[in-house]
Backbone bond lengths (Angstrom), bond angles and torsions (degrees), N, CA, C in turn:
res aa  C-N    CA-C-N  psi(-1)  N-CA   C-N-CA  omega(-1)  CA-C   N-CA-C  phi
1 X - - - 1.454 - - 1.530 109.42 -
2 X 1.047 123.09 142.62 1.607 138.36 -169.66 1.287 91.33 -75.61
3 X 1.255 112.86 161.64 1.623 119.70 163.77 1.887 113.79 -106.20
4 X 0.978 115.08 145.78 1.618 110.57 -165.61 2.016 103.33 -71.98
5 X 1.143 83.25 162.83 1.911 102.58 -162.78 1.724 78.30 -74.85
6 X 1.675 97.23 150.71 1.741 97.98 174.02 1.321 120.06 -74.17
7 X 1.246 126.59 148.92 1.556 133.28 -177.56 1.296 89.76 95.94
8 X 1.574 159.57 21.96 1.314 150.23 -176.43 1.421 113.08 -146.04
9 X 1.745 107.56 128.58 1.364 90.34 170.92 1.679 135.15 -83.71
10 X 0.904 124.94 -162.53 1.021 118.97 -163.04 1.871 112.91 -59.42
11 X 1.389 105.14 -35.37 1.536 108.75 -168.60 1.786 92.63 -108.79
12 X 1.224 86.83 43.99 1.854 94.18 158.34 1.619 111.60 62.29
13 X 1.016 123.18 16.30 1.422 119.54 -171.78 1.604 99.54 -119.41
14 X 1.714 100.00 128.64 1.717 99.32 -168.18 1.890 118.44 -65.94
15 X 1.213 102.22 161.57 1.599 113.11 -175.44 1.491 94.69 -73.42
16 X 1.791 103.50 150.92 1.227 98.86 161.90 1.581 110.68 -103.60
17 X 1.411 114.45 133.68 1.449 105.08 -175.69 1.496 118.35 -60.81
18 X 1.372 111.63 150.59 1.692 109.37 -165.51 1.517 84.55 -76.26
19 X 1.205 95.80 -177.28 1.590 121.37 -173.74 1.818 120.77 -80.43
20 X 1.267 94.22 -28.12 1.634 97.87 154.75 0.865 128.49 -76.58
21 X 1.611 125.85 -32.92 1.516 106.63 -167.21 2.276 109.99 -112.89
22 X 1.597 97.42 30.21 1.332 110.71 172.99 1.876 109.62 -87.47
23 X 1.124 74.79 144.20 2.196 85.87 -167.41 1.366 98.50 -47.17
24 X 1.316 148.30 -41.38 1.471 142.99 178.56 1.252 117.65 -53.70
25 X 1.122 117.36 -49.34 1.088 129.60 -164.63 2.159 108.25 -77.71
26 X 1.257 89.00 -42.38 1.787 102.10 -165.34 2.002 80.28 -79.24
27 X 1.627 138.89 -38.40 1.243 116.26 170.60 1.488 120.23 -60.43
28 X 1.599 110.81 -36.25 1.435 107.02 -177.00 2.088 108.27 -75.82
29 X 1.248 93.77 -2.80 1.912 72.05 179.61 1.636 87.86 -117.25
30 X 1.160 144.44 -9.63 1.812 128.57 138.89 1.618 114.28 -38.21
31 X 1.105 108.10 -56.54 1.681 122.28 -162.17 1.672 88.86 -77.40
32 X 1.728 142.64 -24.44 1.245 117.55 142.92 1.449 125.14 -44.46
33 X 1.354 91.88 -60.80 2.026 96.93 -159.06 1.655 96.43 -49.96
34 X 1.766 104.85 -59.42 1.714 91.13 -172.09 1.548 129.69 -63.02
35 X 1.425 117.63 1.01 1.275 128.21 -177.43 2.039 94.08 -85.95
36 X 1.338 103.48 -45.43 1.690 109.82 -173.72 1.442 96.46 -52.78
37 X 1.686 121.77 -57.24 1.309 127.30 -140.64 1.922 103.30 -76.24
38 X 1.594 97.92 -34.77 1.295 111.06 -170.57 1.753 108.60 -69.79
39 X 1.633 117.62 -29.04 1.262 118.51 -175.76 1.380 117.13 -65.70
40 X 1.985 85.45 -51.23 1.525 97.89 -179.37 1.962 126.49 -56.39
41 X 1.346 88.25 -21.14 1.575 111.25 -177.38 1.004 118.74 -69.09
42 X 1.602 119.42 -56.39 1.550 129.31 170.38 1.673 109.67 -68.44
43 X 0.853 127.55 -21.33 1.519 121.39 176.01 1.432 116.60 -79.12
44 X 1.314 112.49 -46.98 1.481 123.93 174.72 1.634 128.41 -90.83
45 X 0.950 119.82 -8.38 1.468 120.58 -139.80 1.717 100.40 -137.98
46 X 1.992 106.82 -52.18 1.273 92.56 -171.01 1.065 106.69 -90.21
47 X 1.488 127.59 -176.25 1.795 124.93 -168.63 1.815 118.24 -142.74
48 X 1.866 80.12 -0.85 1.721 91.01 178.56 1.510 107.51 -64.18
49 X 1.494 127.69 129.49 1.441 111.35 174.00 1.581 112.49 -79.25
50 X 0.929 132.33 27.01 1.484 141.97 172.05 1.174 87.22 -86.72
51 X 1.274 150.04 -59.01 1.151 124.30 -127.14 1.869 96.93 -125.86
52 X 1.151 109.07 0.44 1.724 123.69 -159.18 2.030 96.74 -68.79
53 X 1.253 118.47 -17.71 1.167 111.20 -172.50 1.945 110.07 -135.03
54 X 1.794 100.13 52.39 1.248 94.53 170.75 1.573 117.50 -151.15
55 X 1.397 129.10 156.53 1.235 137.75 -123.55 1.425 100.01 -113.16
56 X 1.195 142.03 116.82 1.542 130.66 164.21 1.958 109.11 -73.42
57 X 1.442 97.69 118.50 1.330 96.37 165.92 1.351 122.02 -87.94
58 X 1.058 113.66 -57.46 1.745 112.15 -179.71 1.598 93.22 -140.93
59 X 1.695 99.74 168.26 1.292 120.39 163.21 1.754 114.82 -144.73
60 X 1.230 97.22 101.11 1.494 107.90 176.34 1.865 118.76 -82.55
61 X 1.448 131.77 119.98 0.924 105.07 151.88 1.726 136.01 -125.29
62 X 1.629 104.97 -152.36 1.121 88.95 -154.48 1.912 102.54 -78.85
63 X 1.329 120.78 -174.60 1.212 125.71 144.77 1.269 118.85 -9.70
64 X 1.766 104.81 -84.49 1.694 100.05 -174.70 0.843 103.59 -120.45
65 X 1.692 108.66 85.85 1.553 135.94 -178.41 1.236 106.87 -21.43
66 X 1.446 123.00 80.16 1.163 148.28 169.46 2.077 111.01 -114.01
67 X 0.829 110.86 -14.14 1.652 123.87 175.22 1.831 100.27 -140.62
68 X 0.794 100.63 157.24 1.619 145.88 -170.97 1.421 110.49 -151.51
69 X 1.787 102.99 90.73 1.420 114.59 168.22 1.510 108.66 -92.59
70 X 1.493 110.15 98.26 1.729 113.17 170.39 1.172 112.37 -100.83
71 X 1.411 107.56 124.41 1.499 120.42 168.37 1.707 113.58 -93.46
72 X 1.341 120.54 144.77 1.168 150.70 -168.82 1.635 116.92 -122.82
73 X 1.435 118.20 160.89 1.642 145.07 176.41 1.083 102.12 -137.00
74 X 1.124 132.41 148.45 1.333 154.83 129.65 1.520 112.80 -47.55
75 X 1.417 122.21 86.92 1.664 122.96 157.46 1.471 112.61 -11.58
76 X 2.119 110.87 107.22 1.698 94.76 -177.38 1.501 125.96 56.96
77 X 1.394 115.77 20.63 1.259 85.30 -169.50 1.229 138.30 148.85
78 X 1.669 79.52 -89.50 1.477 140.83 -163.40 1.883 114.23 -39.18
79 X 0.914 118.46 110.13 1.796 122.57 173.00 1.569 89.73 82.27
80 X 1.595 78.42 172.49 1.590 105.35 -160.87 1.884 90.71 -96.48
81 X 1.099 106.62 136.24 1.874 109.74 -153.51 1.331 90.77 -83.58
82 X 1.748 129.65 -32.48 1.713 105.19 176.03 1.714 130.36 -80.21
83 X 2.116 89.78 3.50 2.126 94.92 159.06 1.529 104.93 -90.34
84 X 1.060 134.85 -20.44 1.001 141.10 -169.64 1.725 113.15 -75.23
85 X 1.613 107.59 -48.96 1.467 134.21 140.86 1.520 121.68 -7.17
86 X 1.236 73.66 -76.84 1.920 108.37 171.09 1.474 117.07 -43.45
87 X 1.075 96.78 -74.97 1.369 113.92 165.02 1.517 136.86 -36.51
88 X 1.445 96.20 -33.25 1.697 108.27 -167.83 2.031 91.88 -96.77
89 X 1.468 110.64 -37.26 1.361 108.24 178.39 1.442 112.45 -86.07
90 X 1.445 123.39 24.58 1.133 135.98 -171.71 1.654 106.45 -121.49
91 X 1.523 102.34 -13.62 1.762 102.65 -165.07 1.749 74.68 -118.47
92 X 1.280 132.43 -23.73 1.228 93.26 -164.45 1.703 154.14 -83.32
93 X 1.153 82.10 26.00 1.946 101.14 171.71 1.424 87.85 -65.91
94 X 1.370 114.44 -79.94 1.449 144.51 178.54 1.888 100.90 5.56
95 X 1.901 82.14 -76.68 1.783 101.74 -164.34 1.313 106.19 -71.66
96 X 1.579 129.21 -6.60 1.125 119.60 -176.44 1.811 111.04 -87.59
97 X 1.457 98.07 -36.70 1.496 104.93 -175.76 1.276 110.16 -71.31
98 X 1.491 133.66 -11.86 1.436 148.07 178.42 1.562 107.53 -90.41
99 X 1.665 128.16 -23.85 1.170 126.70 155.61 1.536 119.16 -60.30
100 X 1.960 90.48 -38.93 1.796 77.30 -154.85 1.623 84.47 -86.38
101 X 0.780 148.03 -18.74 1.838 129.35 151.91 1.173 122.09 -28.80
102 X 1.571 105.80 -78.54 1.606 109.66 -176.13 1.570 105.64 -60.75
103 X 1.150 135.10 -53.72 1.365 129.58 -154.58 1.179 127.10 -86.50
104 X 1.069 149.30 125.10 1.536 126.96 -139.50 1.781 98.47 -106.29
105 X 0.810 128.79 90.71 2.357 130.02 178.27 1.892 77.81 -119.41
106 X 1.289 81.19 169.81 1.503 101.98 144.12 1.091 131.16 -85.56
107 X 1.556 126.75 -52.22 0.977 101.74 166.90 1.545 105.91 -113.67
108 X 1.520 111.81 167.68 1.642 122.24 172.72 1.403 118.95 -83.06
109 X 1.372 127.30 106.98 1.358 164.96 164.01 2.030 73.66 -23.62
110 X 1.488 114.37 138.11 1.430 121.35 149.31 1.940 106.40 -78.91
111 X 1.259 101.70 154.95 1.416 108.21 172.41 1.739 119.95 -100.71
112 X 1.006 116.07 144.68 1.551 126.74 -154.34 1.508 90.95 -133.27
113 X 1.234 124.96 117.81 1.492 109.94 -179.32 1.742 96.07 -129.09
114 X 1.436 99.09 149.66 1.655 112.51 -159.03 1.195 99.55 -123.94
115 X 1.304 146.33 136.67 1.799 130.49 156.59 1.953 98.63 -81.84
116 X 1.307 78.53 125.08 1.457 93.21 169.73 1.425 121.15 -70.94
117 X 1.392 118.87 107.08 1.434 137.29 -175.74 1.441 114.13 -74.94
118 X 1.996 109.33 -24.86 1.174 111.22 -165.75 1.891 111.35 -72.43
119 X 1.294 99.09 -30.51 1.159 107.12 -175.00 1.645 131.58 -72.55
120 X 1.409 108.00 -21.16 1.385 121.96 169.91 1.663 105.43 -94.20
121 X 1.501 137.81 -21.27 1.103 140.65 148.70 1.501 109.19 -47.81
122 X 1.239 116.55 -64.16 1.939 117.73 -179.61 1.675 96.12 -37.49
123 X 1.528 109.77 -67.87 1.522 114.48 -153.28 1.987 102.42 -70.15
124 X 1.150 115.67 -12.44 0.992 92.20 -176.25 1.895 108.03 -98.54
125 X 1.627 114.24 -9.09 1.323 117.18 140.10 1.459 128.96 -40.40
126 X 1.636 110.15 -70.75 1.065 93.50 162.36 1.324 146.15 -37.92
127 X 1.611 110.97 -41.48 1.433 115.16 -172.18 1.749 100.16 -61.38
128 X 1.477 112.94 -41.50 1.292 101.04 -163.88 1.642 112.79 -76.50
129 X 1.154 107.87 -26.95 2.005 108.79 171.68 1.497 112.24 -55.83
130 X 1.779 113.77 -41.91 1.306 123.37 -173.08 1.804 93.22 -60.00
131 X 1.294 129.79 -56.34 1.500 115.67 -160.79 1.472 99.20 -88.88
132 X 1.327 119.73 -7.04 1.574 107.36 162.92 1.724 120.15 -54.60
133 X 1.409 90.61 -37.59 1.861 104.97 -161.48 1.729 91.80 -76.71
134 X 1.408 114.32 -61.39 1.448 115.41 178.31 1.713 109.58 -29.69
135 X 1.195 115.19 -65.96 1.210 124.77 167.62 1.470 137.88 -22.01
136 X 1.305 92.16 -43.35 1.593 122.94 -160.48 1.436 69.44 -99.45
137 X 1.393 145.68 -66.73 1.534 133.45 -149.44 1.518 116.18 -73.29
138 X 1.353 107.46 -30.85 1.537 119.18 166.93 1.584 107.83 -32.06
139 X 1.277 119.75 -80.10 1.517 124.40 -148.88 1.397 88.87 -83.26
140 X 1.176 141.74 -58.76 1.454 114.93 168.01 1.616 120.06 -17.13
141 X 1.325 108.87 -92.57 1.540 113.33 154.10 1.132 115.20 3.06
142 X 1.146 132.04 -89.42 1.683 150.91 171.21 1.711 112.61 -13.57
143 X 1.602 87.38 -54.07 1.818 101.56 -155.28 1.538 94.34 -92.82
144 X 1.261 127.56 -5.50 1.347 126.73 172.92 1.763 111.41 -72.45
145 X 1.781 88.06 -55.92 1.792 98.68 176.00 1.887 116.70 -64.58
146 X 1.244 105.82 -27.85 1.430 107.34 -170.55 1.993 102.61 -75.03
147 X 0.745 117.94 -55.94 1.716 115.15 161.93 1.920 112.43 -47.84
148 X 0.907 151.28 -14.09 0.894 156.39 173.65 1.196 146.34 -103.66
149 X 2.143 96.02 -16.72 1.254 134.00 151.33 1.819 103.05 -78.28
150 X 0.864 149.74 -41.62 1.029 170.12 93.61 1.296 121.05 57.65
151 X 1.833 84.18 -95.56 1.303 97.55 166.88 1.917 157.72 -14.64
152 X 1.382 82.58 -61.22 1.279 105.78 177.04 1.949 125.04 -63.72
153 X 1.111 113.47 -41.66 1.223 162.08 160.71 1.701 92.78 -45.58
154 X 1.403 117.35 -86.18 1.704 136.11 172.14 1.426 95.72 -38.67
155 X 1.402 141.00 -49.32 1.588 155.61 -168.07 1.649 107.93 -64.32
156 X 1.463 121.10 -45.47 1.015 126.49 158.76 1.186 141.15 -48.62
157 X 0.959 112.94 -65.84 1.619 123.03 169.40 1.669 118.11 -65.28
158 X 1.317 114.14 -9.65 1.597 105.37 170.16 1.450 110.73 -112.30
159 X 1.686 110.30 23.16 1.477 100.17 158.33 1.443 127.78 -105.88
């Protein structure tokens, strides 16, 4: 009896690849390690002060993890995000040769760094729901004390 062709089971019908070793999955746990390696890197390692106070949010890449799109914040805030920009496309020979160390590919993904827009969009949602509710709590507030100012006054005259 023949033995079945690889990737097939025995009665000829193909394997389904497990869930670890499918291309989504093996990009999303790369796009961990280089998100770990890149944090740990800029905190310890680089020395530009452009870049000494800013946050890696995500790192998406491509298909054939050939790019590394990392998005970034500004710490608090903090600096004007196209020195910060600067800065990060200024270290990145640096952070790339420190990926392809720590991270084991063949080859090293270039880095693409983005300021993350999504994240100051969220917070500035928030800000606006937070003074929606205040808002909304005000005249409640109000109409609670105004009956109670009231009251007393109304108490008088019907005795």
């Amino acid at each position: 009896m023949s033995r079945p062709h690889r990737g097939r089971r025995a009665d000829g019908a193909a394997r389904a690849p497990s869930p670890s070793t499918t291309p989504a999955a093996r990009a999303d746990r790369v796009a961990t390690d280089i998100h770990a390696v890149l944090a740990r890197t800029l905190r310890e390692e680089v020395k530009d002060p452009r870049v000494s106070s800013v946050s890696i949010t995500a790192v998406r890449l491509s298909k054939d993890l050939s790019i590394a799109h990392v998005n970034f914040v500004p710490l608090g805030g903090q600096g004007d995000p196209e020195v910060v920009l600067a800065g990060l496309q200024a270290a990145a020979g640096f952070l790339r040769r420190v990926v392809g160390q720590q991270v084991r590919l063949r080859h090293t993904p270039d880095l693409q760094f983005h300021l993350d827009e999504g994240l100051d969009e969220s917070l500035r949602m928030t800000r606006m729901l937070q003074d929606l509710e205040a808002q909304r709590r005000e005249p409640a507030a109000e109409q609670r004390r105004e009956p109670a100012a009231q009251g007393p006054a109304a108490g008088e005259g019907e005795e």
